[in-house]
C-alpha positions as a Markdown table, in Angstrom:
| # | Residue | x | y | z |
|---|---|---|---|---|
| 1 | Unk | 0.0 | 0.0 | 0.0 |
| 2 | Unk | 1.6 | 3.4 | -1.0 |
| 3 | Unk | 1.4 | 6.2 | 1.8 |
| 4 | Unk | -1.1 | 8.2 | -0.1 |
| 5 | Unk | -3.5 | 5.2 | 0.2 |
| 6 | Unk | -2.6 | 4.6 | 3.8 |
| 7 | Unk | -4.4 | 5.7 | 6.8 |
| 8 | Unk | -3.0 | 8.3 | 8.8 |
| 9 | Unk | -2.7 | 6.8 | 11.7 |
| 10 | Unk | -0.6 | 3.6 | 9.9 |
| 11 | Unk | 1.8 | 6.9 | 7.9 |
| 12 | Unk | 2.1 | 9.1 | 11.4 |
| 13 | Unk | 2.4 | 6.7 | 13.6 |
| 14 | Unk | 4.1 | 4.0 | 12.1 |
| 15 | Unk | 5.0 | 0.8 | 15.1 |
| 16 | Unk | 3.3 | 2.7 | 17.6 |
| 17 | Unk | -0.1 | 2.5 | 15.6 |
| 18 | Unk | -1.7 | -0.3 | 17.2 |
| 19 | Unk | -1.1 | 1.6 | 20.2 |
| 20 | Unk | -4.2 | 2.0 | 22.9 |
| 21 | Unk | -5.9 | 5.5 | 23.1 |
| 22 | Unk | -7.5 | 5.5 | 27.0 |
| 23 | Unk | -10.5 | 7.3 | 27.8 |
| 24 | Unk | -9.5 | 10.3 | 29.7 |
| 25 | Unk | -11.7 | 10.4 | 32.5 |
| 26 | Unk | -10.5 | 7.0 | 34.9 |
| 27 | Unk | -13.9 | 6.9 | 38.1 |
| 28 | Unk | -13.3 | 5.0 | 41.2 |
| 29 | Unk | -16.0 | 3.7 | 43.1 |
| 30 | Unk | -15.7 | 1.0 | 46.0 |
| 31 | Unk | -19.0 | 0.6 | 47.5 |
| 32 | Unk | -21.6 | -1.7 | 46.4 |
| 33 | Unk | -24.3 | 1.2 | 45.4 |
| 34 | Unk | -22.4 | 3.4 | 44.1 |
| 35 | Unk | -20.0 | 1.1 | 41.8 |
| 36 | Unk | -23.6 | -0.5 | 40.2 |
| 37 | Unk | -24.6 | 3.5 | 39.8 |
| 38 | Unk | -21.0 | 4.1 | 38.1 |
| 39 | Unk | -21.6 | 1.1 | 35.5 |
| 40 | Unk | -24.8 | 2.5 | 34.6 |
| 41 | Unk | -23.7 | 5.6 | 34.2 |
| 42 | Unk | -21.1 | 4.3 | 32.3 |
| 43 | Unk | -23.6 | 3.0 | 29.7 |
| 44 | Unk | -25.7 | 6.0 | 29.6 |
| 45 | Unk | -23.3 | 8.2 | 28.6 |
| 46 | Unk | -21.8 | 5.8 | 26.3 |
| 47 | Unk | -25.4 | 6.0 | 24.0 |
| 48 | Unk | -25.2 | 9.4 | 24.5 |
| 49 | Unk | -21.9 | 10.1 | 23.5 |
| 50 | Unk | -21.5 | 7.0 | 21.0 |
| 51 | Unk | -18.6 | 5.5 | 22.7 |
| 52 | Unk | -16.7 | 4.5 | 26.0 |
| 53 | Unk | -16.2 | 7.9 | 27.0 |
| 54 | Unk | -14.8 | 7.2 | 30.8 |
| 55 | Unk | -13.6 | 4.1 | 32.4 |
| 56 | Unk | -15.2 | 2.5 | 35.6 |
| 57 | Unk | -12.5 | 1.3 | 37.6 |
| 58 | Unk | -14.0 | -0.8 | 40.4 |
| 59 | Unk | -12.0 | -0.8 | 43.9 |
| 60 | Unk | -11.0 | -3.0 | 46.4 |
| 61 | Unk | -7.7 | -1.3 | 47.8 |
| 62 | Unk | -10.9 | 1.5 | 49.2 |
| 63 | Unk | -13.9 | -0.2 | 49.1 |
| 64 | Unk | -13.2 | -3.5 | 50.9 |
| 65 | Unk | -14.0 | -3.4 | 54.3 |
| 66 | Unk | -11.1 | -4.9 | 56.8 |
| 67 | Unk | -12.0 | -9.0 | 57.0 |
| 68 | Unk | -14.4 | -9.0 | 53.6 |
| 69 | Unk | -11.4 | -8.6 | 51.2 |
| 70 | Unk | -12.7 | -12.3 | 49.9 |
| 71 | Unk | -16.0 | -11.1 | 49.5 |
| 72 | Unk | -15.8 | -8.3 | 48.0 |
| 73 | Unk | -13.1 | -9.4 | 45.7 |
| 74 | Unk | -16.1 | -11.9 | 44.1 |
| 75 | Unk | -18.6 | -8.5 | 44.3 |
| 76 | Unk | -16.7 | -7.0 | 42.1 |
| 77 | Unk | -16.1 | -9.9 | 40.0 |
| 78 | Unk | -19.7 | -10.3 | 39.5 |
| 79 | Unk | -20.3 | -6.7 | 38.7 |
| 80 | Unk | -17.5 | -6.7 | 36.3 |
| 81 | Unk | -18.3 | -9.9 | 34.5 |
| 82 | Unk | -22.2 | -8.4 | 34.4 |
| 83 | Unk | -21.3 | -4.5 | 32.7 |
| 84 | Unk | -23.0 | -3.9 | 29.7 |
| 85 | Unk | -21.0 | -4.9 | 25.8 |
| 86 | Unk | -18.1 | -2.5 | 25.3 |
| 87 | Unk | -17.8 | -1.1 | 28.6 |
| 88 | Unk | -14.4 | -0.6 | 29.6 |
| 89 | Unk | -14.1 | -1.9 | 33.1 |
| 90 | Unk | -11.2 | -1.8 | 35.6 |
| 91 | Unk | -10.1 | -3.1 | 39.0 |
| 92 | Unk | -7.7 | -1.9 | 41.9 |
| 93 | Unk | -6.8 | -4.9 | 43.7 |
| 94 | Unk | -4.8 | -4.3 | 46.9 |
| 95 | Unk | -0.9 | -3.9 | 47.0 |
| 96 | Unk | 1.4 | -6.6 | 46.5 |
| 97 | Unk | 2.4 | -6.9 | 49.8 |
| 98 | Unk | -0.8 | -6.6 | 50.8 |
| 99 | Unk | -2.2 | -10.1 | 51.8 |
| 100 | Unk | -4.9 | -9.9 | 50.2 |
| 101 | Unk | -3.4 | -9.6 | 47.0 |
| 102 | Unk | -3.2 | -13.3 | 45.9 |
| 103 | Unk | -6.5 | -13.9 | 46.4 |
| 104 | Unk | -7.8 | -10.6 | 44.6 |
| 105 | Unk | -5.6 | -11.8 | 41.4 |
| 106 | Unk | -6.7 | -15.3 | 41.8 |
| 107 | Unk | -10.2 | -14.3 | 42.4 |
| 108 | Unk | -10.7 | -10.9 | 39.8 |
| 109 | Unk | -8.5 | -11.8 | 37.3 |
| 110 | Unk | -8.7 | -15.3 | 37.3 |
| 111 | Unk | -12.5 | -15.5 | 36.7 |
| 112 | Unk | -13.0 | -11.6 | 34.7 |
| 113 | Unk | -9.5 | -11.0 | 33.5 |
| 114 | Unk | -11.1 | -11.5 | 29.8 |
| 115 | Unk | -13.8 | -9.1 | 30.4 |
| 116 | Unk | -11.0 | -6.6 | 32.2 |
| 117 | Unk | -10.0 | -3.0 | 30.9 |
| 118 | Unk | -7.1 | -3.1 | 33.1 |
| 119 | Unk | -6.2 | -4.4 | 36.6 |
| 120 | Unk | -4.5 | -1.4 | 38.8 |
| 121 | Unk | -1.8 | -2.2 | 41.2 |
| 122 | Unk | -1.5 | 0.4 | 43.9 |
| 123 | Unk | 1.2 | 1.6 | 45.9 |
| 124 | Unk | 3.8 | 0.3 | 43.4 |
| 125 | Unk | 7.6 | 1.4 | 44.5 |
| 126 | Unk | 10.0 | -0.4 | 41.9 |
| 127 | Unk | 9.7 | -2.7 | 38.8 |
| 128 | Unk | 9.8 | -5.5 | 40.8 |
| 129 | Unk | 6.0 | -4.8 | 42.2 |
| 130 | Unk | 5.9 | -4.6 | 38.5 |
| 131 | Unk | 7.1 | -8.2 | 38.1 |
| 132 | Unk | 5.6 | -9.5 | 41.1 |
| 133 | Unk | 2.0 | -8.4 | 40.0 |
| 134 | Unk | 2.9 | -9.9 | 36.2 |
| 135 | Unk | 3.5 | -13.2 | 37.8 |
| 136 | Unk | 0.4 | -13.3 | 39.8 |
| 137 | Unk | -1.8 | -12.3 | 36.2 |
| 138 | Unk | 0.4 | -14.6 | 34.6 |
| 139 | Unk | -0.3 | -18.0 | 37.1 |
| 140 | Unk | -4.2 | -16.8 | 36.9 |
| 141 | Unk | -4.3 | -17.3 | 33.4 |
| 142 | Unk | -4.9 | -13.1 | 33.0 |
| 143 | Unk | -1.7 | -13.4 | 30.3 |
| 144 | Unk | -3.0 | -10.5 | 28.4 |
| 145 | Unk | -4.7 | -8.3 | 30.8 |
| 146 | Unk | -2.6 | -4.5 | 30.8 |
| 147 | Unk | -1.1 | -3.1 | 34.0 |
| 148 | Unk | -2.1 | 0.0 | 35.6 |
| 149 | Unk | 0.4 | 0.9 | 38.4 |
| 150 | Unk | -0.1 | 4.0 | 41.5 |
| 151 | Unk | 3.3 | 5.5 | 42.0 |
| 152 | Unk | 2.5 | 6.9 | 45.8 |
| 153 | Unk | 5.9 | 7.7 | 47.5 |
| 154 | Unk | 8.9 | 9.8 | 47.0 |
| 155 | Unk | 10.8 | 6.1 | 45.8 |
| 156 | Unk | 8.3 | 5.4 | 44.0 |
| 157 | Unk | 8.9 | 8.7 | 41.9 |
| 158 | Unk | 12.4 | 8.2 | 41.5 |
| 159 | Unk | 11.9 | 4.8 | 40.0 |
| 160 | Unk | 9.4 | 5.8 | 37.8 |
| 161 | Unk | 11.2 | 5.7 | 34.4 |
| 162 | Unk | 11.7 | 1.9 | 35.2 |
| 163 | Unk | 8.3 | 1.2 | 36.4 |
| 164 | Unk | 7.0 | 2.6 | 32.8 |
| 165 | Unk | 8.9 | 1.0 | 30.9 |
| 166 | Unk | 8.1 | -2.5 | 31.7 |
| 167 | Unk | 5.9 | -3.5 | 28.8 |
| 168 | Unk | 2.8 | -4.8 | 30.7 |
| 169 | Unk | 2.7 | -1.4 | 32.3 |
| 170 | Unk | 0.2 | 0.4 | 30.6 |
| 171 | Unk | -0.7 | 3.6 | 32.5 |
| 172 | Unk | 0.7 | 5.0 | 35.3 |
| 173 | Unk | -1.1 | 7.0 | 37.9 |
| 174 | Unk | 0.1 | 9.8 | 40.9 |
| 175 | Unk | -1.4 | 9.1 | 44.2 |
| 176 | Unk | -1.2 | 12.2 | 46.0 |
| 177 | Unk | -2.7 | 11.6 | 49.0 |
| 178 | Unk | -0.3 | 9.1 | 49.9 |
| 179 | Unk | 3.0 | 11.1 | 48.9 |
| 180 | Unk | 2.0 | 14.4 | 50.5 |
| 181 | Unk | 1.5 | 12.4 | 53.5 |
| 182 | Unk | 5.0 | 10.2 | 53.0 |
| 183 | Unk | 6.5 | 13.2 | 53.6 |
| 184 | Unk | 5.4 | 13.0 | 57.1 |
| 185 | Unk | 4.1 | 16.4 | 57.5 |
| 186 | Unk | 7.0 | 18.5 | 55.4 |
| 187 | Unk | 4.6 | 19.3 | 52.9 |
| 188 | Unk | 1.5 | 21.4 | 54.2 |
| 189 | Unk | -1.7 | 19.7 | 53.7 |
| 190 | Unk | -2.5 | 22.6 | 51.1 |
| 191 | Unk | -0.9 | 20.5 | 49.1 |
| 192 | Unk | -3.4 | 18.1 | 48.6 |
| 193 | Unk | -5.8 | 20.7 | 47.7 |
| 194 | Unk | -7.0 | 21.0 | 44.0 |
| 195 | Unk | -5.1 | 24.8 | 43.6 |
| 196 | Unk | -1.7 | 23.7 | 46.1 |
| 197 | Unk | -1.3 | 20.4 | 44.7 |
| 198 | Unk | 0.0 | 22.6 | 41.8 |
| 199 | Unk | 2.2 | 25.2 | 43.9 |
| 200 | Unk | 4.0 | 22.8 | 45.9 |
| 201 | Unk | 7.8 | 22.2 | 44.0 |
| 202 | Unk | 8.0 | 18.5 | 45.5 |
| 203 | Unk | 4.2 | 17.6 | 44.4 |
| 204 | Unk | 4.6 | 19.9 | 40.8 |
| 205 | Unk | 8.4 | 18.0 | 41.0 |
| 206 | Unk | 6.9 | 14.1 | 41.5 |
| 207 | Unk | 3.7 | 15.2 | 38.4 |
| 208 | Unk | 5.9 | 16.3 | 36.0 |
| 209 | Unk | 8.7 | 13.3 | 36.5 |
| 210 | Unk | 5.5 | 10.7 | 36.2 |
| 211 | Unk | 4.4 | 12.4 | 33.3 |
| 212 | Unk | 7.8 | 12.5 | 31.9 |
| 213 | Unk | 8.0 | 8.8 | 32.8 |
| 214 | Unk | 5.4 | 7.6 | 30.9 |
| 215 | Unk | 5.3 | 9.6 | 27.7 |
| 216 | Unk | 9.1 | 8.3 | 27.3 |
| 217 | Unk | 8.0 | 4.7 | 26.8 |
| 218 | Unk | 4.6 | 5.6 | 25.4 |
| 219 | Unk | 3.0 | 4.8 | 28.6 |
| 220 | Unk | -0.4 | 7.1 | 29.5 |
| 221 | Unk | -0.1 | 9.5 | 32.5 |
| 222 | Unk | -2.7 | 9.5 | 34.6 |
| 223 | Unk | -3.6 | 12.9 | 36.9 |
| 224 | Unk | -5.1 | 12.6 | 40.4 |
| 225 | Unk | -8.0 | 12.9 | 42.5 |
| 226 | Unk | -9.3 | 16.2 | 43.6 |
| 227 | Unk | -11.1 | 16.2 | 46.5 |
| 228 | Unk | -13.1 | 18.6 | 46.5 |
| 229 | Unk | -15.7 | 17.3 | 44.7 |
| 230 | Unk | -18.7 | 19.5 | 45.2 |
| 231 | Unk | -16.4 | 22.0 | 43.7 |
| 232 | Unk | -16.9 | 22.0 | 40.0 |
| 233 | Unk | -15.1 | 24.8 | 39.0 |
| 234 | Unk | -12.4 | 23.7 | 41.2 |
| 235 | Unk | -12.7 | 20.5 | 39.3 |
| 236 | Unk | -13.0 | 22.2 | 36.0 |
| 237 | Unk | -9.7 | 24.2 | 37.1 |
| 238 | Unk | -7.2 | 21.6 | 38.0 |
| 239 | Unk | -8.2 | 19.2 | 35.1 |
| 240 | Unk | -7.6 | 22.0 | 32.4 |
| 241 | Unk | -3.9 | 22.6 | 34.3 |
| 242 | Unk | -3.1 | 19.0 | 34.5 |
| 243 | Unk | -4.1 | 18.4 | 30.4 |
| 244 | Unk | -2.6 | 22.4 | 29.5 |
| 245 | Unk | 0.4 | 22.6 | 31.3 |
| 246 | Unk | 1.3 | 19.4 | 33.3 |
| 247 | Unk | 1.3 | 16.8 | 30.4 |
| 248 | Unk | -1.0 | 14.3 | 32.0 |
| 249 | Unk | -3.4 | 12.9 | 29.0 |
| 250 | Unk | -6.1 | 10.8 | 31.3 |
| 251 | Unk | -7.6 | 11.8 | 35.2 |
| 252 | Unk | -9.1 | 10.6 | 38.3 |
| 253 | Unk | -12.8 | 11.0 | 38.8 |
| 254 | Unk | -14.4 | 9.6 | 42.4 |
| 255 | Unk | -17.1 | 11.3 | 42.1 |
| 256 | Unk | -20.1 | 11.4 | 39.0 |
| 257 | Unk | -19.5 | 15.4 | 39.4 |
| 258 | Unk | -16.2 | 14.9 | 38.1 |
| 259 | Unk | -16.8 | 12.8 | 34.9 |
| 260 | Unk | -18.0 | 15.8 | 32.7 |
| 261 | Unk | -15.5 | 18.1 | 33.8 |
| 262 | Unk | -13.2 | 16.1 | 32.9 |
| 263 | Unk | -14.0 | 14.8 | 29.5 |
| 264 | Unk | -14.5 | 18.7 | 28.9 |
| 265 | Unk | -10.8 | 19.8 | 30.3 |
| 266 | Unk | -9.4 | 16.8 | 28.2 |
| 267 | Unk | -11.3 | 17.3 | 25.1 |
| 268 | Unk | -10.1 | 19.8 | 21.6 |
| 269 | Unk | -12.1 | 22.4 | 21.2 |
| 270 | Unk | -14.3 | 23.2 | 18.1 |
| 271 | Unk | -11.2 | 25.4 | 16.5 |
| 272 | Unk | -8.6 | 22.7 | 17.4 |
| 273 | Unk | -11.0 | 20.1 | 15.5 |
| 274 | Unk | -11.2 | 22.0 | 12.7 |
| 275 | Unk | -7.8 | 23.1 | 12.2 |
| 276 | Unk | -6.8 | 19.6 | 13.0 |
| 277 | Unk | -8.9 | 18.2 | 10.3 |
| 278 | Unk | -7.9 | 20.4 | 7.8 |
| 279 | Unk | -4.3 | 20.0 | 8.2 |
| 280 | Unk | -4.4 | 16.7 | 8.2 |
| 281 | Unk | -6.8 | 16.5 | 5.2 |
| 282 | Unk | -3.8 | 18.5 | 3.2 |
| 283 | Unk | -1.2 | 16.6 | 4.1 |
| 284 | Unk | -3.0 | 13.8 | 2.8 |
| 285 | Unk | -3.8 | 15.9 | -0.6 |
| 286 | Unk | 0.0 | 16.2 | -0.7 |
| 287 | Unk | 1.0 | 12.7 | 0.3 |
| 288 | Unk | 2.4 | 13.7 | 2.9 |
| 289 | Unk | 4.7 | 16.4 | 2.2 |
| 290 | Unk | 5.3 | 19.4 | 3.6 |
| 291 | Unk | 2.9 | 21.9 | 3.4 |
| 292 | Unk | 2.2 | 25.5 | 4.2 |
| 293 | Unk | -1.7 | 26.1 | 6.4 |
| 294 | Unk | -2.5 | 29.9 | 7.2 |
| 295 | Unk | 1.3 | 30.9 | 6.7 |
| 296 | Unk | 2.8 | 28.5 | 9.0 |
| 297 | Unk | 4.7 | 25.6 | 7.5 |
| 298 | Unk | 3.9 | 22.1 | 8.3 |
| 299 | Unk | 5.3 | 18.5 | 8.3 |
| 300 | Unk | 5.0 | 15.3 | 9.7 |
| 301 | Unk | 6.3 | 16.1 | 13.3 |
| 302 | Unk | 3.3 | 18.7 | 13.3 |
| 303 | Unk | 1.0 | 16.2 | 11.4 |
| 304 | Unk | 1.5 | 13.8 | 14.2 |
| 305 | Unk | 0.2 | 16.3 | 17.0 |
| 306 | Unk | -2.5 | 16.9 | 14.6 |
| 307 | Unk | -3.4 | 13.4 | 14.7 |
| 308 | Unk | -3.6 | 13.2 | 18.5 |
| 309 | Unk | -5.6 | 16.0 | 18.6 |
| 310 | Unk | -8.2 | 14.5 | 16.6 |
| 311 | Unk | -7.4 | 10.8 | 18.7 |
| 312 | Unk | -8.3 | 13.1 | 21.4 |
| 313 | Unk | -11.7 | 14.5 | 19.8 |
| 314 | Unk | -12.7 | 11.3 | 19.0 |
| 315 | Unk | -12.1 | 9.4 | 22.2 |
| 316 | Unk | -13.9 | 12.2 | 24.6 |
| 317 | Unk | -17.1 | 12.1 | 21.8 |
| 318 | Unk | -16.8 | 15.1 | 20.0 |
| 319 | Unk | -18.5 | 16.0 | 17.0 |
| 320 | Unk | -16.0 | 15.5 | 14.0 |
| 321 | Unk | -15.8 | 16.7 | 10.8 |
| 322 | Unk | -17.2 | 14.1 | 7.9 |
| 323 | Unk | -13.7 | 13.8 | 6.6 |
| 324 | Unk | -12.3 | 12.8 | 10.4 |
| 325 | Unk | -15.2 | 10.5 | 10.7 |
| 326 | Unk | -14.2 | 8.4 | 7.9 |
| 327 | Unk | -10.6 | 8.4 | 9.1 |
| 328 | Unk | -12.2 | 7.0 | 12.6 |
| 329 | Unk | -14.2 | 5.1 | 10.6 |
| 330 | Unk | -12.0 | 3.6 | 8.6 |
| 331 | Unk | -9.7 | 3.1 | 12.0 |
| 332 | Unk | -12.3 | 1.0 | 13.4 |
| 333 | Unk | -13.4 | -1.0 | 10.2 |
């Protein structure tokens, strides 16, 4: 096939276009009602946007209470195994040290693994978690299922570049909670907040190396919670810094508040569409070459932001030119 007849993602893209595109928006929920409320709304807003626009990450790290890890390792099983077609549907098991652990793996992965988005390994400090947590998929028969991993301490930071690069790792993800309190009181607990959290140097320091971190082996960056979740313009505010200026390309949502905000934040807007459609429509016209748009010269390296821009449009439901539609289309064919 000549590049002219290729898709753009296959001429752009090139090894890395069978890569995975993540929803942006990644909501928690632990308890029973609310995780059954998160998987509906999960499906609602999938027929009203046309596709997956959010993961449901179901959680037993949070949600199980102290003595029913068992149980409610086989609730969210059940839950998981029973979400609606397409869904995208994840798991936080607890730590591998935890002792729990095995029998969340055996459990979760060993009876929904096929029917799992992701399994997310929290409180990960080196690649060896990494390895440890492989292992446990591996024995349970979960050979394919992708690896999220929580990078919660100031280690943990540090080793970040190794943790990402393991190839199961899929995403990784900054708990902030825990590493503003591993710091056993040296960082105020304004830090936590949804404007400090992006003042403090040793919480903007640990964002930006995780970022780093992942977009070095093509790994998706995750942002965290903000807690403040009556607060949507709080919300609305931290999401738009961690996507603008932080580099993150997917967040946290624990509450249903959270959800839009996000998928707004993380979305292209309608001039970003369009220019993106247009540019990429040329370079096409031109196979590919070089080409000049509004007086500004273009070429592949731009084409390829281009491209994720409209990745982006098209994976937070955005309307889309007819031309990007077919390209989508055409991706999904």
């Amino acid at each position: 096939m000549s590049e002219s007849a290729a898709h753009p993602r296959e001429v752009l893209l090139g090894a890395q276009a069978g890569g995975v595109v993540l929803p942006v928006c990644d909501h928690y929920s632990g308890v029973e009602a609310r995780m059954r409320k998160s998987l509906a709304l999960q499906a609602e807003m999938a027929q009203e946007f046309g596709a997956c626009v959010f993961d449901v990450t179901l959680d037993c790290e949070d949600g199980a209470p102290v003595g029913g890890e068992a149980e409610h390792a086989a609730l969210v099983t059940e839950l998981a195994l029973a979400a609606a077609p397409g869904m995208r549907v994840g798991v936080r098991v607890h730590p591998v040290d935890h002792p729990a652990f095995a029998g969340d793996v055996v459990t979760i992965a060993g009876r929904a693994g096929h029917r799992l988005s992701h399994l997310m390994v929290p409180k990960v400090e080196s690649a060896a978690d990494v390895r440890e947590a492989v292992q446990a998929l591996n024995a349970a028969g979960a050979e394919a299922l992708p690896l999220h991993v929580l990078i919660e301490s100031p280690f943990a930071v540090h080793q970040a570049f190794e943790i990402a690069s393991h190839p199961r790792v899929q995403s990784l993800s900054f708990g902030l909670m825990d590493f503003v309190s591993a710091h056993g009181g040296a960082i105020p607990a304004e830090g936590m907040g949804a404007a400090g959290q992006f003042t403090h140097p040793l919480v903007v320091r640990a964002k930006l190396e995780i970022a780093s971190a992942a977009h070095a082996h093509g790994k998706v960056p995750s942002h965290c919670v903000v807690t403040e979740f009556n607060d949507v313009d709080a919300m609305r505010g931290a999401a738009k810094k961690a996507a603008r200026e932080f580099g993150y390309t997917r967040m946290w949502s624990i509450h249903p508040n959270q959800i839009r905000p996000i998928l707004e934040a993380f979305a292209p807007d309608e001039r970003q569409i369009q220019m993106a459609t247009k540019i990429i429509a040329s370079a096409a016209a031109a196979d590919w070459a070089p080409v000049s748009f509004d007086g500004t010269l273009h070429d592949r390296a731009s084409y390829r932001h281009f491209w994720h821009v409209l990745s982006r449009a098209h994976a937070t439901g955005r309307a889309l030119p007819p031309e990007a539609q077919a390209w989508f289309a055409a991706a999904s064919s």
